[in-house]
C-alpha positions as CSV (number, residue, x, y, z in Angstrom):
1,X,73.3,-39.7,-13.9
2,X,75.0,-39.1,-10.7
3,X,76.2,-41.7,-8.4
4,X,75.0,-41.1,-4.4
5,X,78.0,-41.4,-2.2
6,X,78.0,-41.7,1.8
7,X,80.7,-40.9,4.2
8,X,81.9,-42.9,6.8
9,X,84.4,-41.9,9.3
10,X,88.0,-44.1,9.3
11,X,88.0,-45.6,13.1
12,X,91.7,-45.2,12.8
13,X,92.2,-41.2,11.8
14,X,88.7,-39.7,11.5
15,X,89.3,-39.1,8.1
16,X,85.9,-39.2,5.9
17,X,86.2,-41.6,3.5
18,X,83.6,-41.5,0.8
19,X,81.4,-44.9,0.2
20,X,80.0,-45.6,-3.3
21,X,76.0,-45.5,-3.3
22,X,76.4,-49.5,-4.1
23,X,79.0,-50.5,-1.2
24,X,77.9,-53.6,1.0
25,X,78.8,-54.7,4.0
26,X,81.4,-57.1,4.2
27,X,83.8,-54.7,1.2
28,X,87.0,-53.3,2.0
29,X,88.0,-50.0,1.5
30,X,91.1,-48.0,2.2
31,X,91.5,-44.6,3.8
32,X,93.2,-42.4,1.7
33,X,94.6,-40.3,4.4
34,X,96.3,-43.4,6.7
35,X,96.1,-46.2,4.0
36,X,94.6,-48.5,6.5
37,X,92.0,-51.2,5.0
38,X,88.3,-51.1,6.4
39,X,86.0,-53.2,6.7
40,X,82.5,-51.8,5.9
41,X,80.1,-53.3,9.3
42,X,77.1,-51.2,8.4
43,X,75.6,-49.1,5.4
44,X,72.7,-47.9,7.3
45,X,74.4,-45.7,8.6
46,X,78.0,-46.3,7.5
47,X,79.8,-47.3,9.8
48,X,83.5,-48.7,9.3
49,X,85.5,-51.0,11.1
50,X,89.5,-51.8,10.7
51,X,89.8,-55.1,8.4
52,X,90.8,-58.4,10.1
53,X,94.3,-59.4,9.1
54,X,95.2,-61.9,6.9
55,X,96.4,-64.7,8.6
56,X,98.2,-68.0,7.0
57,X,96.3,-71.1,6.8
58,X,98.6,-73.7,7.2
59,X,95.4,-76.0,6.6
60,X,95.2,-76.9,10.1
């Protein structure tokens, strides 16, 4: 059985990156053409967003 994919465009290149038929919102993917880590905001339709950086807690 094959799986569905969807494509989303990066926001950052316009490169198509491919989705699994199972991604949720809220996964990070990367772009395989400018590496950069999305954020997915929407599945219906796919819509991607650049990740938030990780930034240090310093428990405050």
């Amino acid at each position: 059985m094959q799986k569905t994919v969807y494509g989303a465009e990066c926001p950052e290149c316009a490169a198509e990156v491919t989705l699994e038929a199972d991604a949720r919102v809220s996964e990070i993917v990367e772009c395989v053409e400018c590496r950069s880590e999305l954020e997915i905001e929407s599945t219906e339709p796919p819509t991607l967003i650049l990740a938030p950086e990780v930034e240090e807690d310093w428990g405050e």
